[in-house]
KOLLO-216679 format. One line per field, with one value per residue (C-alpha): residue number from 1; residue in one letter; x, y, z. Coordinates in steps of 0.5 Angstrom, whole numbers, plus 500, padded with zeros to 3 digits. Example, Ala and Ser with C-alpha at 12.3 -4.5 7.8 and 13.67 -1.06 7.14 Angstrom:
// KOLLO-216679
i c(1_2);
aa c(a_s);
X c(525_527);
Y c(491_498);
Z c(516_514);
***
This chain:
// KOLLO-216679
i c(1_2_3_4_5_6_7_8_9_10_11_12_13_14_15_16_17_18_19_20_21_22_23_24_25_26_27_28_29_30_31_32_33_34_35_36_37_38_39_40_41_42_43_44_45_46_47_48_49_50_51_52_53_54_55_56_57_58_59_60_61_62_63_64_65_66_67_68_69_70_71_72_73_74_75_76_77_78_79_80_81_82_83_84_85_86_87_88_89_90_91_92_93_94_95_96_97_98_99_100_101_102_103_104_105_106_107_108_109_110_111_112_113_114_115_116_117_118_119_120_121_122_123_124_125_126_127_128_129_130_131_132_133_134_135_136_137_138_139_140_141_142_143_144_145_146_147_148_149_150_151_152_153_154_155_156_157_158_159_160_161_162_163_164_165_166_167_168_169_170_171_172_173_174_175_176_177_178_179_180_181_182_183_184_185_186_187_188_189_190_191_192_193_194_195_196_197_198_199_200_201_202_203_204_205_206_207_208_209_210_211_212_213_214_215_216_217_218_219_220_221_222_223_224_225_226_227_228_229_230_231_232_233_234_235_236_237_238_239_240_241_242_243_244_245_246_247_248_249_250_251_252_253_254_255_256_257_258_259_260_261_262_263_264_265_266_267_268_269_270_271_272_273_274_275_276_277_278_279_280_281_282_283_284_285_286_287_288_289_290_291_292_293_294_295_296_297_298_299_300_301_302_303_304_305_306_307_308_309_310_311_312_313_314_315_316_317_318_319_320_321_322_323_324_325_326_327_328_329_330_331_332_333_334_335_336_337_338_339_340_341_342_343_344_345_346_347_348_349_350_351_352_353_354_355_356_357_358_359_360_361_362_363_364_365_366_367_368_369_370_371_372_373_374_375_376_377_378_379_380_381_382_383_384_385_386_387_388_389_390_391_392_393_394_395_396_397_398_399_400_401_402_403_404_405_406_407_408_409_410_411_412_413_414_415_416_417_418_419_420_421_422_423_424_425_426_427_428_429_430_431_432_433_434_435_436_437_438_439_440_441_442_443_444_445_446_447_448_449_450_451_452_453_454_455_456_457_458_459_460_461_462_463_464_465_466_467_468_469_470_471_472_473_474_475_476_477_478_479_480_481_482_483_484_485_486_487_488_489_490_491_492_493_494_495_496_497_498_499_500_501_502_503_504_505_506_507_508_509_510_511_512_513_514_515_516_517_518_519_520_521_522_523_524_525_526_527_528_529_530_531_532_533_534_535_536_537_538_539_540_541_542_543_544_545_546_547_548_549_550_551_552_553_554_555_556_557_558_559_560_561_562_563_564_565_566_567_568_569_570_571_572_573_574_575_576_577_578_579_580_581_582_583_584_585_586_587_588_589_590_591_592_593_594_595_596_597_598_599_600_601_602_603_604_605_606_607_608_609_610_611_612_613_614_615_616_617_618_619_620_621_622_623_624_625_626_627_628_629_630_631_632_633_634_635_636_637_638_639_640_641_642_643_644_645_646_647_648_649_650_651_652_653_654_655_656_657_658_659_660_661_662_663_664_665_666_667_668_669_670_671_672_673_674_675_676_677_678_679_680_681_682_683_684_685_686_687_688_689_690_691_692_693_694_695_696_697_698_699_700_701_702_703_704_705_706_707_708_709_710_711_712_713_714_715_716_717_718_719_720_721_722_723_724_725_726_727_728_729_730_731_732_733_734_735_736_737_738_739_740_741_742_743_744_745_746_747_748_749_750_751_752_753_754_755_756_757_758_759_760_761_762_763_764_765_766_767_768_769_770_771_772_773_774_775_776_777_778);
aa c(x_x_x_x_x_x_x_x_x_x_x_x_x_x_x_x_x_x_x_x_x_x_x_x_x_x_x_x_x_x_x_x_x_x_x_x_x_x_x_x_x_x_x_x_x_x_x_x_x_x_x_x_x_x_x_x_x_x_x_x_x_x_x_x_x_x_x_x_x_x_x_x_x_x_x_x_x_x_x_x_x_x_x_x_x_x_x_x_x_x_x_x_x_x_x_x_x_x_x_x_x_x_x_x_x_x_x_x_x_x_x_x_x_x_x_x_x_x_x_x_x_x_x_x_x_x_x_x_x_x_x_x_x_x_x_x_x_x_x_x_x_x_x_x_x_x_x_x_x_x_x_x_x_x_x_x_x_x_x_x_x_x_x_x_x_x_x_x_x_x_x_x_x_x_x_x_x_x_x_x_x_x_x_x_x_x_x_x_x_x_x_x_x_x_x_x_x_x_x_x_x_x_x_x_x_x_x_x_x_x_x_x_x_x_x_x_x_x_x_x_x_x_x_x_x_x_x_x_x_x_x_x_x_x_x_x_x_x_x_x_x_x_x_x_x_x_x_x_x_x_x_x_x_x_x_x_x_x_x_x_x_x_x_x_x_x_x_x_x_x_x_x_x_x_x_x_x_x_x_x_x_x_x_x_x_x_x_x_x_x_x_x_x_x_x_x_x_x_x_x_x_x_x_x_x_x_x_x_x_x_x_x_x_x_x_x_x_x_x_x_x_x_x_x_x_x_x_x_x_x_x_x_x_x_x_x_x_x_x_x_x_x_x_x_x_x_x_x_x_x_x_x_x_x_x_x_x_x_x_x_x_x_x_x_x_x_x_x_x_x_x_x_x_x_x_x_x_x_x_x_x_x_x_x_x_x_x_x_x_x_x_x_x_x_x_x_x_x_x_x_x_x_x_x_x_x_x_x_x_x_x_x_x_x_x_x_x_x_x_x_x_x_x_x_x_x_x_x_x_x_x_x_x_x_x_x_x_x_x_x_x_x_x_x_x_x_x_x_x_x_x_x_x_x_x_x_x_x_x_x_x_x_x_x_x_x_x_x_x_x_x_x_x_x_x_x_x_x_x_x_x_x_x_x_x_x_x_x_x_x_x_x_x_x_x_x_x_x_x_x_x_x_x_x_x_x_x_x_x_x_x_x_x_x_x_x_x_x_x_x_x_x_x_x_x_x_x_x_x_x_x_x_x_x_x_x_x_x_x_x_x_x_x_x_x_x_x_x_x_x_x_x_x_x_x_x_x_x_x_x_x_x_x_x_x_x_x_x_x_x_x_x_x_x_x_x_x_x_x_x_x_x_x_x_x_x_x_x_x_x_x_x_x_x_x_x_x_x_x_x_x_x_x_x_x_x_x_x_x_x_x_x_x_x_x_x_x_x_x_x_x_x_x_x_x_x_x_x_x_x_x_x_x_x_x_x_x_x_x_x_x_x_x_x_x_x_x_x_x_x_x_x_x_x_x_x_x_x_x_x_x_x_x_x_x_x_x_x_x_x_x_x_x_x_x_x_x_x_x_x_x_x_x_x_x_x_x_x_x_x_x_x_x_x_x_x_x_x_x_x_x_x_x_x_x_x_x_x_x_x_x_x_x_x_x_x_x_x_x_x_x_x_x_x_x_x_x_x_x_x_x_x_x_x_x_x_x_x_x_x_x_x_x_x_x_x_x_x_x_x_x_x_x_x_x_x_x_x_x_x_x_x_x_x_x_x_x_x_x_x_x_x_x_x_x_x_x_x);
X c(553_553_551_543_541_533_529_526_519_523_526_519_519_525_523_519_521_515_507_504_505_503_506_503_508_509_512_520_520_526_520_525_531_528_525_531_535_529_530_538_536_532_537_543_539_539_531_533_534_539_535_530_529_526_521_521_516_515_512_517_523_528_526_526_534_534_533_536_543_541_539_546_550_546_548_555_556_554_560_555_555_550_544_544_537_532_530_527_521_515_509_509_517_514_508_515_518_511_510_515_517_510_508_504_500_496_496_503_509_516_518_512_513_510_509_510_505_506_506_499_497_497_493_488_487_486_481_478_477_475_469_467_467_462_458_457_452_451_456_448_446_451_453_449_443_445_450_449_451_457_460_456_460_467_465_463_470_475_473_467_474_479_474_471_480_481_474_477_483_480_475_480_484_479_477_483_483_476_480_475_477_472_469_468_465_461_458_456_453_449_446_445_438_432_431_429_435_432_434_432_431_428_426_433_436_431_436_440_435_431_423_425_423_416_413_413_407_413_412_420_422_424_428_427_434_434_441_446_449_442_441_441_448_452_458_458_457_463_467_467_467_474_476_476_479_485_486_486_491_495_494_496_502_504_504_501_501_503_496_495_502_499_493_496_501_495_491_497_498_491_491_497_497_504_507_504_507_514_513_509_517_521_519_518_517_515_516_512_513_508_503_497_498_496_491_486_491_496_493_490_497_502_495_496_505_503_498_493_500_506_509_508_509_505_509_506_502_494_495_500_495_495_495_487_486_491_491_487_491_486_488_482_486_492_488_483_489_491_484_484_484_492_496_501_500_506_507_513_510_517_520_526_525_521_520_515_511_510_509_503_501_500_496_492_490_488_484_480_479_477_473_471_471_464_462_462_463_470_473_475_480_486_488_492_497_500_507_512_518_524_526_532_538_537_541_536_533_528_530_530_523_521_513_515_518_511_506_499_498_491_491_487_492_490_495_499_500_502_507_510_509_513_518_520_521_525_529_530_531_536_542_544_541_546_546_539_535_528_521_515_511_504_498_499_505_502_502_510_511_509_513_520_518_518_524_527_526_527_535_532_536_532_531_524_522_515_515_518_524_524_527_531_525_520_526_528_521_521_527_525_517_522_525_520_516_523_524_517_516_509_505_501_499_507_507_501_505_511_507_505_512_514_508_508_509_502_497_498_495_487_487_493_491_486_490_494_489_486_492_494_488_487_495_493_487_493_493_499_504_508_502_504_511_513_507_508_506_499_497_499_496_496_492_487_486_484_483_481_478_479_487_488_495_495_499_505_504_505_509_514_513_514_521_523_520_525_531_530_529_535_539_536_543_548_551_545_548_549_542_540_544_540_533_535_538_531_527_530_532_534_541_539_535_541_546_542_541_549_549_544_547_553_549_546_552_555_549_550_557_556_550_552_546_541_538_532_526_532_536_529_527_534_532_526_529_532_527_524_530_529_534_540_541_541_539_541_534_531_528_534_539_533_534_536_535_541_545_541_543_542_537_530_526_519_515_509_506_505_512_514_513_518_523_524_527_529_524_517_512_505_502_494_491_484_477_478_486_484_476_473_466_462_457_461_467_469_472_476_473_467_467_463_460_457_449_448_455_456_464_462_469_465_459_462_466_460_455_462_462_455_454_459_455_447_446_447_444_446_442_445_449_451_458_459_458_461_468_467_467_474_477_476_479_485_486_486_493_495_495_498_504_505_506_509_515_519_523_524_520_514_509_501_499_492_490_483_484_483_476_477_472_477_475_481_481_477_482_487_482_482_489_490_485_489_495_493_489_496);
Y c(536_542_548_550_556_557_559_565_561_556_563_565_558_559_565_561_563_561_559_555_555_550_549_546_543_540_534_536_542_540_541_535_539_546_542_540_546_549_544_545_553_553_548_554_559_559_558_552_550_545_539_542_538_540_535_532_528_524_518_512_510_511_518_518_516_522_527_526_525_532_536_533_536_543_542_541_546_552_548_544_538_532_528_535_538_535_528_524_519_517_517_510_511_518_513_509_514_517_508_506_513_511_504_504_509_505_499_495_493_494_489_490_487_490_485_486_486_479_477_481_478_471_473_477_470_465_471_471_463_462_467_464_456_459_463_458_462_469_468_467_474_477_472_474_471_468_463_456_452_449_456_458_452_454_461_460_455_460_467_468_467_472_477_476_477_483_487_485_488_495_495_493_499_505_503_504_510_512_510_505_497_492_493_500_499_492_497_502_497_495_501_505_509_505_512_510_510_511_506_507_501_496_489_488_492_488_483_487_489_482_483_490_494_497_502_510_514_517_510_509_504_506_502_502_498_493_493_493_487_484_481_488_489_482_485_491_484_480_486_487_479_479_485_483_476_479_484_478_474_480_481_473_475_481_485_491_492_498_501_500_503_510_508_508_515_519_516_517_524_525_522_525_533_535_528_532_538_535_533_540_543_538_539_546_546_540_540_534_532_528_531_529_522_524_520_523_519_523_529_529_526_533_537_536_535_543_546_552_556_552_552_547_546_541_540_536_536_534_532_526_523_516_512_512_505_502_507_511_517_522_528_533_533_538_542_543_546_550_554_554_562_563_559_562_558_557_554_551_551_550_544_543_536_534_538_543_539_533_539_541_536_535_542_540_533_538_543_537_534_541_543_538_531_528_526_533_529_528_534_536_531_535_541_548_550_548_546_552_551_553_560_563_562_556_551_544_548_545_540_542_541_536_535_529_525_526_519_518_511_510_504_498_493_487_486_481_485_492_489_486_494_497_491_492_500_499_494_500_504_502_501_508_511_507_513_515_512_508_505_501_504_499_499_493_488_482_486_488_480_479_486_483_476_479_483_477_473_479_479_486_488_490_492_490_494_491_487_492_488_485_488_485_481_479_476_473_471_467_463_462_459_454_451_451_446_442_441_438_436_431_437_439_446_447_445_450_457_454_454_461_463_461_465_472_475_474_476_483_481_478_472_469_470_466_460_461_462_456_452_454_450_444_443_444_438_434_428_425_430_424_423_430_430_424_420_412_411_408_414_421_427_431_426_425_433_432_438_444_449_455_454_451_450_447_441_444_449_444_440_445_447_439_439_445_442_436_440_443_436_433_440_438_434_440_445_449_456_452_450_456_459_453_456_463_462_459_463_471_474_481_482_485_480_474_479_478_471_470_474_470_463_466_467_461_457_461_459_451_451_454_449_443_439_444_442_445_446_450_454_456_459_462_465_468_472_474_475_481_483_489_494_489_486_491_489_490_491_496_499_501_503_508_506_511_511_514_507_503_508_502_498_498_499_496_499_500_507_507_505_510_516_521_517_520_517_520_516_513_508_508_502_500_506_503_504_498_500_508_509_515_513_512_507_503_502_497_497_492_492_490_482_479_474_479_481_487_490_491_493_490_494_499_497_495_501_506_501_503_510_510_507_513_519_519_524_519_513_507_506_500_502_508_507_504_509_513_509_508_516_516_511_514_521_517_513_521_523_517_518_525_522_517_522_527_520_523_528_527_522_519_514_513_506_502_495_492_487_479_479_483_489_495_502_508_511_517_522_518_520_527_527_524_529_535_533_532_538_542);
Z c(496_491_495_495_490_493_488_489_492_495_500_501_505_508_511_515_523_526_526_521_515_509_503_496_492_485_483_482_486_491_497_501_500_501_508_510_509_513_518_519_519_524_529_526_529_537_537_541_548_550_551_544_538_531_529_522_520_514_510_509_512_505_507_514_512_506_511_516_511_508_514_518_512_513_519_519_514_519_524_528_530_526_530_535_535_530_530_523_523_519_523_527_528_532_535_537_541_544_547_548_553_558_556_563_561_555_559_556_559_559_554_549_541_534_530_523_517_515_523_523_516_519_526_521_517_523_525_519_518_526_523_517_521_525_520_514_512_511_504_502_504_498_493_486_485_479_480_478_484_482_481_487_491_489_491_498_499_495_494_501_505_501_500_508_511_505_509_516_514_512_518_523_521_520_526_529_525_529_534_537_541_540_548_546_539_542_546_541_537_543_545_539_539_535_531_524_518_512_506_499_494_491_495_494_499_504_506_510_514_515_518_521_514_514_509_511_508_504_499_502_507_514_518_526_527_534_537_533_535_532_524_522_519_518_515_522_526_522_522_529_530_527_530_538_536_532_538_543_539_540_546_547_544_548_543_538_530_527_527_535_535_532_535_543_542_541_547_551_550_551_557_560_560_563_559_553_555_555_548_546_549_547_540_538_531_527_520_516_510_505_508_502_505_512_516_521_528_525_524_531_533_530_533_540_540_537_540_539_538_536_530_525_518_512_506_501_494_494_486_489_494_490_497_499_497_501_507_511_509_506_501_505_511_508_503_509_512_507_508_516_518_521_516_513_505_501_494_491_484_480_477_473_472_465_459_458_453_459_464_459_459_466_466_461_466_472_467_464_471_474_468_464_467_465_474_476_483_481_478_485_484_482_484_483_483_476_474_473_468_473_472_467_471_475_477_475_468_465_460_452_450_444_443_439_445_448_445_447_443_440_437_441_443_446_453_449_444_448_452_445_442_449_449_441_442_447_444_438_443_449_445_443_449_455_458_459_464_462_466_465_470_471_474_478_480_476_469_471_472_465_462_466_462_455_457_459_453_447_451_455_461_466_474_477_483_483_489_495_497_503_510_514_517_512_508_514_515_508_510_517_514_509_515_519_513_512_520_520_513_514_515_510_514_513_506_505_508_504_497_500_501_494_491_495_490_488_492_488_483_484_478_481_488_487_484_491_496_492_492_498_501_498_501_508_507_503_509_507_504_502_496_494_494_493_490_487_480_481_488_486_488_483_479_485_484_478_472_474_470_473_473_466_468_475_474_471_476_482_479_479_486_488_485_488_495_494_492_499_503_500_502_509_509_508_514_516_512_504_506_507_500_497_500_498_490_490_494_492_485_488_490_497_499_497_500_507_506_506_513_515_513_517_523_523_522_528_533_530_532_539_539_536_539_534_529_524_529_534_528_526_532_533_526_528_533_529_524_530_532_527_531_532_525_520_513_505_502_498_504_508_502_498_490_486_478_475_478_473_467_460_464_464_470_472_477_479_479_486_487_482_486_488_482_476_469_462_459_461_459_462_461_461_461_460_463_468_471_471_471_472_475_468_467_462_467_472_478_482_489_485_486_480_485_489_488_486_484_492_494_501_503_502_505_511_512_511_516_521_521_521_528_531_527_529_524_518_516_512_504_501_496_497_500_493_490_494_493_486_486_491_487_481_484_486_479_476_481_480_472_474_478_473_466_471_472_465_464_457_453_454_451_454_451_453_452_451_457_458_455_450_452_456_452_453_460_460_461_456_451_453_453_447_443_446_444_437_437_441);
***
C-alpha cells in the first residue's frame, strides 16, 4: 500500500482525539481511506484498554472487508498486530453481535436462525395470499373506476396480489423501524382517541372513511374514526394483517429477519442498563461510515452505544443518499447531526477523481436544485459543500480537463434507438482505448438486460453488475429449489418456484415481473404438470392456455423454460454433482456463481458418497444446510470479493446507477434521463409507485405508511392523497442524488442521453435540460 499523503482537510479529520465530530464528504474524497487511517491512529495511540475495541460501522459487507483490510495495514505499519483493537461491521453484523451476546433477553434462544431475504421474501408472500383469500374485496376500494371489466378481472387476479406482497413489505419494515410488534400495534389500533381527522377532498376520498364522514361548519369533511381496527383504514388493517401472520411464521421457524435483528439489539440495550454499559466501555469511539444512509434504529442504536458523552464520528455525503426508496435510511438524520449544538463539523470538499469540467458540472446540479428548481419543496434536495479540484502538489491530481468529452445528447430517441446510439459509440470507441475503463450506468436492471443484449450482438465485450451476484446462500438456494422441483417433478407448486428461479432477475423490472407473477401462477393451478412439460400432440397445455394479449411472446416464452425443464429431468440421471454443473451452466452466467456451483457439486458428491441410500429429496435438504450455513462455507460472489473496475480495463460494464456508487470508470454513460426514471415532481411527469390501475393516482405504498405513522402521532392526521404527494416530492429528491451520483461516476468522459419511452410520451428529465442549456451556454 502506497504510504498516505492527507490533504490538508483530510489532517483536520485526522486531528480528531475525541467527542463528536461530523464530516461532509464529497464523492471521490478518500473519506474511507482517511476513516481507516482514523481508525488505526486511535488503535496506535494508548487510548485503549486491553479488552477496548474501536468500533467502525459501515454500509455493505464488500466494505466492511475493505476496512477492515486497510485498517489492518495501518495498523501493522506502526508495529501492532492486526484484528487487535477495532472491530468492522455493517449495522446488522453489529445488531448480530449485540443478540447473539443476550439472546434471553429479547426472548430467543441459544440456537436463533436469521433468515435470509429470499427466505423472508416467501414467508411475506404466503402471508400475503392467506390475506388477500380472506379478503376478495377490498381491491374494489382502489382500483380505478374506469377499467372495463375484463381488465378489472385480470387486475384483481395478477397486479391486486403484487401490489398488495410490495406495501406488506414497506409496512412491515417501517414498522420495525417504528419500532413496533403486532401485539403492540393491534393495541394501538384498537384504543386510538376518536378525536376528529380532518380529510380534505372531493366525494372521492369517502371511501376510506365509509359512513363515518359528516360536514363541519367549515364546509370540510371531519372524521371521527371508530377504533382503528374498524373499516376506517383498510390499507392499516391489511398492513397489520400481514404484518402478525409474517412475524408468527418466523416465530414458527425460531427465527428473525434482518430488520428484527436490528430491531432487537436496541431493545436489548434499553432493557438492560449495565449490558449497556459494557457495550458503551467496550467500544469507546465509534466511527461510522456511510452515515447518509442511516435509519432511525440505527441512529438510536449508535446513540445509546455513545452516550451523552462519548466519542462518535459520522462520515458520509447527504448528496449520495439514493437508498430512500428501498430502505428506511434517511439523509435528514446526518445532516440533522451536523447542526446538532457540540458537533465538531468537518468537510472533505476535495477530489481528485473526474476532470473539472464533470466537477463543474456536478456544482452546476447542486446550484440548479438549490436555486432554481422549478418545486421549491425540493430545492433542498442537494447540499453543499461543492466538489474542490484536489490541491497542487497532491498525489490523486485531477485529471487534465477536456469539456469536449463531457456530451449531454438533446436529440429525442426512442429507447431502441439510444441503445443503438450508445452501443455504436462504443463500438468506435473501445478498440483504441483498451486501457481505459467504460460504463453503461441505467436507471433500472431490465434496461441494463436490453444494453448487455445489443452489446452481445454488435460483438462488444461486456461485464454486468446488474443483478447483485448471489451469496453463497442464494446461489445455493437456486440450486437447492431446482432440486427441490426435480425431486418432486409432478408438483406444479414446485414447477412454479422453479420458473421463479430461472426468472429472478426479473422482478426488477415492473413489465417483466408481471409476465413472471402472472406465469408463475397459472403454474401452480397447472393439475397435470405432464401436460405442460411433456404434453401429447392433441393436449398441450400451452394450447389450452391460449393467446395472451398482454404477453405477445408467451408461447416462445414457455416453450423454452419446457425444454429447459426436460433437459434437467433428463440429467436427474447423472451423479448428483454433473447434475448440479448441468443445473448451474444453465441456471448462472457470472463466474463467481459458477465457480460456487463446482464447490457445491463437490460437497454434494462427498454427502452422496458417505450416503449411498441419498437420493434428491435428502441431497437437497443437505444443500439447504448448507445454503444457511453462511459462516461455515464461504462463497465466491461479488459480495465476498468487492469488484474492482481497473480488472476490467477494454470491457464494458453495465450497472446500475445504484450499484455504481462508490465505483469509478474513465468513461461513462447515463442512460434514460427521462421524466418518468428521474422526475422532478412536475405535473407532466409520472412516477412508478403510481400504478395505473389504482383510482385517483394513489401511491398506496405511501398511503399506508403515512395511515401507520398516523396511528403513533395524535397531532397529525390522515388526508387521503397527501402521502402521495409527499412521496412523489421524496422521490423526486432522491432521482436528483441519484443523477448527481451517476455524473459524478466519470473521471474523464461523460455522455447524458434521454429516451421518449415505450409510448412514446417521456420528455427530458427536468435537471437534464438545465444541465444541457448550462453547458451550452458554458
Amino acid at each position: 500500500m502506497m504510504t498516505f499523503k492527507p490533504r490538508p482537510k483530510q489532517k483536520e479529520v485526522l486531528d480528531y482525539t475525541g467527542g463528536k465530530m461530523g464530516v461532509s464528504a464529497v464523492p471521490g474524497s478518500g473519506k474511507t481511506v482517511t476513516l481507516s487511517v482514523l481508525a488505526a491512529q486511535l488503535v496506535a495511540s494508548r487510548v485503549l484498554e486491553d479488552d477496548q475495541e474501536v468500533l467502525v460501522v459501515t454500509l455493505v459487507n464488500s466494505a466492511v472487508d475493505n476496512f477492515a483490510r486497510q485498517v489492518g495495514d495501518y495498523v501493522q505499519r506502526r508495529g501492532l498486530l492486526p484484528h487487535v483493537g477495532y472491530r468492522v461491521r455493517t449495522l446488522h453484523g453489529l445488531a448480530h453481535d449485540i443478540v447473539r451476546e443476550r439472546p434471553a433477553l429479547v426472548g430467543l434462544a441459544d440456537g436463533f436462525q436469521i433468515v435470509d431475504e429470499r427466505a423472508a421474501d416467501q414467508i411475506r408472500q404466503d402471508a400475503a395470499e392467506a390475506w388477500l383469500r380472506g379478503h376478495p374485496d377490498v381491491a374494489e376500494d382502489f382500483l380505478a373506476f374506469d377499467l372495463d371489466e375484463g381488465k378489472r378481472e385480470w387486475v384483481r387476479r395478477d397486479q391486486w396480489p403484487r401490489l398488495v406482497s410490495g406495501i406488506a413489505l414497506s409496512f412491515i419494515r417501517r414498522a420495525k423501524d417504528v419500532p413496533v410488534t403486532p401485539a403492540e400495534l393491534r393495541e394501538r389500533m384498537d384504543q386510538r382517541p376518536g378525536s376528529s381527522i380532518l380529510f380534505q377532498g372531493t366525494a372521492d376520498l369517502r371511501s376510506v372513511g365509509g359512513s363515518f364522514f359528516s360536514p363541519s361548519p367549515t364546509g370540510e369533511q371531519s372524521f371521527s374514526p371508530p377504533p382503528m381496527g374498524e373499516r376506517g383504514f383498510p390499507l392499516l388493517e391489511m398492513g397489520w394483517a400481514i404484518y402478525a401472520d409474517y412475524q408468527r411464521a418466523l416465530a414458527y421457524r425460531g427465527a428473525v429477519d434482518f430488520d428484527d435483528l436490528v430491531r432487537l439489539a436496541l431493545r436489548a440495550l434499553q432493557l438492560d442498563r449495565e449490558f449497556l454499559q459494557r457495550l458503551q466501555d467496550r467500544w469507546p469511539f465509534i466511527l461510522e461510515d456511510e452515515a447518509q444512509d442511516s435509519s432511525r434504529l440505527q441512529e438510536r442504536i449508535l446513540r445509546l452505544l455513545v452516550g451523552p458523552d462519548g466519542n462518535w464520528v459520522r462520515v458520509g455525503d447527504p448528496n449520495q443518499a439514493i437508498y430512500e426508496t428501498f430502505t428506511t435510511a434517511s439523509p435528514h438524520f446526518l445532516r440533522d447531526f451536523l447542526e446538532e449544538p457540540g458537533i465538531v463539523p468537518r468537510e472533505l470538499p476535495n477530489s481528485g477523481r473526474s476532470t473539472q469540467s464533470i466537477i463543474g458540472l456536478a456544482n452546476y446540479l447542486i446550484d440548479w436544485t438549490r436555486q432554481e428548481h422549478p418545486v421549491v419543496a425540493v430545492r433542498d434536495a442537494l447540499t453543499l459543500p461543492y466538489i474542490e479540484p484536489a490541491p497542487p502538489g497532491d498525489p490523486q491530481p485531477n485529471p487534465p480537463d477536456d469539456p469536449g468529452q463531457v456530451r449531454i445528447v438533446a436529440r429525442k430517441y426512442s429507447p431502441t434507438a439510444e441503445i443503438q446510439a450508445v452501443v455504436d459509440s462504443l463500438a468506435k470507441w473501445l478498440p483504441e482505448h483498451q486501457d481505459d475503463t467504460v460504463a453503461v450506468l441505467v436507471p433500472r436492471n431490465q434496461r441494463g438486460f436490453e444494453v448487455e443484449g445489443a452489446l452481445k450482438k454488435q460483438g462488444l465485450p461486456y461485464f454486468s453488475l446488474l443483478r447483485s451476484t448471489p451469496s453463497t446462500r442464494a446461489a445455493a438456494g437456486v440450486l437447492g429449489n431446482a432440486l427441490n422441483y426435480l425431486a418432486d417433478p409432478a408438483s406444479p407448486v414446485k414447477l412454479a418456484t422453479l420458473y421463479r428461479v430461472w426468472r429472478r432477475e426479473d422482478r426488477e423490472d415492473e413489465v417483466a415481473n408481471e409476465r413472471l407473477e402472472w406465469v408463475a401462477g397459472r403454474l401452480r393451478k397447472c393439475q397435470q404438470v405432464e401436460d405442460f412439460l411433456w404434453p401429447r400432440i392433441d393436449h398441450d397445455w400451452l394450447d389450452i392456455l391460449g393467446v395472451v394479449d398482454e404477453f405477445p411472446d408467451l408461447h416462445e416464452h414457455l416453450a423454452k423454460f419446457r425444454a429447459l425443464v426436460q433437459r434437467w429431468q433428463g440429467a436427474t440421471m447423472l451423479p448428483v454433482d454433473q447434475l448440479i454443473l448441468t443445473l448451474a451452466q444453465d441456471l448462472f452466467d457470472q463466474s463467481a456463481d459458477l465457480a460456487l456451483a463446482h464447490k457445491l457439486a463437490v460437497v454434494l458428491r462427498r454427502a452422496s458418497e458417505s450416503h449411498r441410500d441419498w437420493r434428491l429429496p435428502e441431497l437437497t435438504q443437505e444443500l439447504a444446510v448448507v445454503a444457511r450455513n453462511e459462516r461455515r462455507f464461504l462463497g465466491l460472489s461479488g459480495d465476498d470479493t468487492g469488484f474492482d473496475p481497473e480488472q476490467h480495463r477494454g470491457k464494458v460494464v453495465v450497472a446500475t446507477v445504484h450499484k455504481a456508487k462508490g465505483l469509478e470508470w474513465d468513461r461513462v454513460y447515463l442512460m434514460s434521463v427521462n421524466n418518468y426514471s428521474f422526475p422532478s415532481a412536475l405535473p407532466h411527469d409520472t412516477f412508478i409507485a403510481e400504478k395505473w390501475f389504482v383510482r385517483d393516482g394513489l401511491n398506496l405504498d405511501a398511503e399506508a405508511l403515512a395511515q401507520l405513522d398516523a396511528l403513533f402521532d395524535d397531532d397529525v392526521g390522515y388526508e387521503e392523497g397527501g402521502a402521495t404527494q409527499e412521496a412523489r416530492l421524496e422521490y423526486a429528491a432522491e432521482r436528483l442524488r441519484l443523477l448527481y451520483v451517476g455524473i459524478t461516476r466519470a473521471k474523464k468522459e461523460l455522455a447524458i442521453t434521454w429516451n421518449t419511452g415505450r409510448r412514446g410520451d417521456r420528455q427530458p428529465a427536468a435537471p437534464l435540460e438545465a444541465l444541457r442549456t448550462f453547458w451550452e451556454e458554458t
